[in-house]
C-alpha positions, 0 to 999 in steps of 0.5 A: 879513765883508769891506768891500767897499772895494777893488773891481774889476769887469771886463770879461768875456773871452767863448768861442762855446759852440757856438751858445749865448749868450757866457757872461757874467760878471764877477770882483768883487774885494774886499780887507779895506782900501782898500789892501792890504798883505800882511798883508790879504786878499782876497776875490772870487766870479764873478757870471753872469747869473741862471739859468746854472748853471756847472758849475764855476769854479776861481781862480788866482794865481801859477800856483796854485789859490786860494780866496776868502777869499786871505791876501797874506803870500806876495804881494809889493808890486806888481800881482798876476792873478786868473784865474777859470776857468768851466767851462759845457756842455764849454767854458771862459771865463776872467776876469780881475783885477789887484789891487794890494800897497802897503807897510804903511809910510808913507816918511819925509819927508828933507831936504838940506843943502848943504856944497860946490857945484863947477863942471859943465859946463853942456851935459852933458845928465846922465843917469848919475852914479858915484864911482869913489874920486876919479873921477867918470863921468858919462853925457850924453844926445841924440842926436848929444850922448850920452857918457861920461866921466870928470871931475874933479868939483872942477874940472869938468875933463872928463879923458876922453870917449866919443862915442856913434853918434848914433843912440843915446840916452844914458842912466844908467851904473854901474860893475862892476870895471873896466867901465862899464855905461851904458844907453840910453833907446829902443834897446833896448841898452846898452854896456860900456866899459873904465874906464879907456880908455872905449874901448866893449868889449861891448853887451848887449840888453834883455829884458823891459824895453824902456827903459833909464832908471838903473842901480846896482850893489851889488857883487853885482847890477845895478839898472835902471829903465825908466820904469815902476814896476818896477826889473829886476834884472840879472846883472853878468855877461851882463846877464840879466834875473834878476827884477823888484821893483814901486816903491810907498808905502802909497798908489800905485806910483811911475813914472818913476825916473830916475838911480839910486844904491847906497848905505848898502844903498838905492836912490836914485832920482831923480824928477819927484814930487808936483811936487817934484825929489825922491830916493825911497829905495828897500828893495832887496829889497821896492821899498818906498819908505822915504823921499823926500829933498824937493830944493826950492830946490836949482835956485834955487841955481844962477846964471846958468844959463837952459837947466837942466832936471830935476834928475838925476844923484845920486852917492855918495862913500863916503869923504866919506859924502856925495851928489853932486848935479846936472842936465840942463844944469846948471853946479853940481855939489853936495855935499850931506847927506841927512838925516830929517827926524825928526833935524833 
């Protein structure tokens, strides 16, 4: 027996059945816990008005039939359909419910530590940060102001720039070979520029998702948040919308993921959470959150600089194995190491 502690109850989805009452009903979804991971299970049932007498009802998930009690294992993390079918004097009703997948695993608290701070222009509007060697390219946002550029990360120097239209919104940017892969926020598109020009070679068009926020890149395919709770995954090629993995810690999924970064074989998301300037360390292949990075006290490190906005733009240097970090309107740029709590 289950305890009913996950419950969903829905509104019901009626069909005309040729003069008679709309059949009603409602789907009650049950899981073994609170919040299920898939090492649980799921149980639910149809409930009508006393008296109907269906003459049947079938249950589907991913496109299969399914019985009650459902074993998760095959589920990923993430939100999931249930759809139940009545079958009532020759005509059919469907009914629906979402159910939820959360990681069986608590993230780590991690931490920062500040080796070198170096000059950033202050009315870069930062959206997209990558190392490239030595070179760094860094994507700004707004309309009228969006670029992209290459900068001498030491100096500040800005050593070459793009302009986009301004229409365009401006937003993360990754590097692939001897593109530069940038997106923007509500345009529905993004551009490829040469690296070493920046001259603007190629756009693409969204699919699925309808935002443009971050993008990474792990040598094989691309990573693109869109302000939800998913992160798209893209063919580094044509930009094709391949699959999707659904962000979630062992309580809630998590929204609004802004810059993104590979690294050592995670995604370093930036974000606005728990009302902290945290990074979400991200497993590539479930969307489990592994770890959160807490920034608190970084922007207190910046100096006379009144305008700065969110913290975001994250970067990894893999010679010196260390991030680089900065903002919206920020005049520093910091290199910092990131490290567990648990080995402090």
């Amino acid at each position: 027996m289950y305890k009913p502690l996950l419950l969903f109850l829905l509104s019901l989805i009626a069909l005309k059945c040729g003069g008679e009452k709309d059949l009603k009903a409602k789907l009650k979804v049950k899981a073994s816990t609170e919040k299920p991971t898939n090492k649980d299970q799921l149980s639910f049932e149809l409930k009508v008005s006393k008296g109907i007498l269906l003459d049947s009802v079938h249950f589907k998930s991913k496109g299969v039939r399914v019985e009650s009690p459902l074993a998760l294992e095959s589920y990923s993390l993430g939100s999931h359909e249930l759809i139940a079918t009545a079958f009532y004097k020759g005509k059919s009703s469907d009914f629906k419910a979402t159910f939820w997948i959360y990681s069986k695993e608590k993230p780590s608290l991690m931490s920062y530590r500040v080796l070198n701070s170096y000059p950033h222009d202050s009315t870069a509007y930062t959206q997209g940060l990558e190392f490239d060697g030595d070179d760094l390219y860094e994507s700004t946002g707004l309309n009228g102001k969006s670029t992209v550029r290459k900068v001498n990360f030491k100096t500040g120097e800005i050593l070459g720039q793009q302009k986009l239209d301004a229409v365009y919104f401006g937003e993360g940017l990754t590097l692939v070979d001897d593109r530069i892969i940038q997106l923007t926020w509500k345009a529905n598109m993004g551009f490829v520029y040469q690296k070493e020009t920046l001259q603007m070679i190629d756009s693409f068009l969204y699919d699925r998702s309808k935002q443009g926020w971050g993008l990474c890149y792990d040598e094989n395919e691309l990573y693109k948040s869109d302000g939800t709770h998913q992160i798209w995954i893209l063919n580094p090629i044509d930009f094709r919308e391949k699959r999707k993995i659904e962000i979630m810690t062992n309580l809630k999924s998590v929204s609004k993921l802004n810059e993104l970064e590979w690294a050592k074989g995670f995604i370093y998301a930036n974000t606005y959470q728990f009302g902290k300037d945290v990074v979400l360390v991200i497993a590539p292949e479930s969307g489990a959150v592994k770890g959160v990075v807490d920034f608190t006290g970084l922007r207190e490190k910046l100096k006379n600089n009144p305008k700065a906005e969110a913290f975001n733009g994250i970067a990894y240097h893999s010679q010196r194995n260390t991030f680089f970090v900065t903002g919206k309107y920020w005049n520093r740029l910091f290199e910092v190491e990131i490290y567990s709590e648990d080995t402090k």
